[in-house]
Every structure is written in C-alpha cells, then in structure tokens.
C-alpha positions in Angstrom: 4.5 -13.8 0.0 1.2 -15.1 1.2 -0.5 -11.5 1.4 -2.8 -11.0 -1.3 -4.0 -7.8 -3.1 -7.9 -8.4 -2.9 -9.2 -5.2 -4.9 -8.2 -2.1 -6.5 -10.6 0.6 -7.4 -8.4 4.0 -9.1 -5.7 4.4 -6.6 -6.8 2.7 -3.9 -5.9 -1.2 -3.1 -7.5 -3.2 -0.9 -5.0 -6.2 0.7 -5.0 -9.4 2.7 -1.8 -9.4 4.2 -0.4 -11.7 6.6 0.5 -10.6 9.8 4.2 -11.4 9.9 4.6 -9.9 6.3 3.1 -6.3 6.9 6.2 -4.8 6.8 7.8 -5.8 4.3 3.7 -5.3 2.5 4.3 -1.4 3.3 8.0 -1.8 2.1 7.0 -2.8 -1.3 4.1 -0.3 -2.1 5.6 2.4 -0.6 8.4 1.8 -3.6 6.2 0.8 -6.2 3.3 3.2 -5.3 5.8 5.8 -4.5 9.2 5.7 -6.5 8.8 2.7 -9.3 5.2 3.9 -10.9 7.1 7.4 -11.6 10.0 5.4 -13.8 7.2 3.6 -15.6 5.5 6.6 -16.2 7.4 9.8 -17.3 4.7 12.3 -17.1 4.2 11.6 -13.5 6.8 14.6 -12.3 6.3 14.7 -8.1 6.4 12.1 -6.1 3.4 10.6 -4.9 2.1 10.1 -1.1 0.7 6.9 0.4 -1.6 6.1 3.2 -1.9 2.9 4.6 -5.1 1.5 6.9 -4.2 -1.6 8.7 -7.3 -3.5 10.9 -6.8 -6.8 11.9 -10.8 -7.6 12.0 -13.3 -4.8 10.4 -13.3 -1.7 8.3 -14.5 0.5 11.6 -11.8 -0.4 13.4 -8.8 0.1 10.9 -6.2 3.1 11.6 -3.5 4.8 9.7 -0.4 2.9 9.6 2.8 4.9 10.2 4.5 5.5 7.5 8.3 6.9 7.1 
C-alpha cells in the first residue's frame, strides 16, 4: 500500500493514506484494531470500537468516517 501510518500515541493512529486506498485503509484496522488485537491478546474479552477521521486537507475540517 502507499498509505502510511504517520503516528501513534496510546490508541490513537494518526495515517497518510492515499485516496484510492481508504477503503481498504478502514478494512484493515477495523480487523486488526477490532478482531486480530483480541487473538493476540487473551485478556482483552469485548470487542473493541473504532472511530475513524478522514480530512483530505486540515485537522478542522476532518469528520467521522462511516463505519459498518
């Protein structure tokens, strides 16, 4: 892929990801984030929710990406 995770700080990431690949971005941490962390780590015993922020120029004008 040429999207790029830029920063992480606790559980938030911070991405640069390529307009045509935003999709299958979402895809991937949405199952990672979501379903894969929880077979890495036993203790973690409900599933875990994900926002996602998508601006194509600034931080002011990002807004929540829908999510199914």
């Amino acid at each position: 892929m040429r999207s790029k995770i830029v920063g992480q700080i606790h559980d938030s990431i911070v991405a640069d990801v390529h307009r045509d690949e935003l999709d299958d971005f979402v895809e991937k941490v949405k199952r990672v984030m979501g379903d894969e962390i929880r077979e890495a780590w036993d203790w973690i015993v409900v599933p875990l929710g994900v926002e996602i922020e998508v601006s194509e120029r600034n931080w002011y004008e990002k807004e929540k990406e829908k999510i199914a």
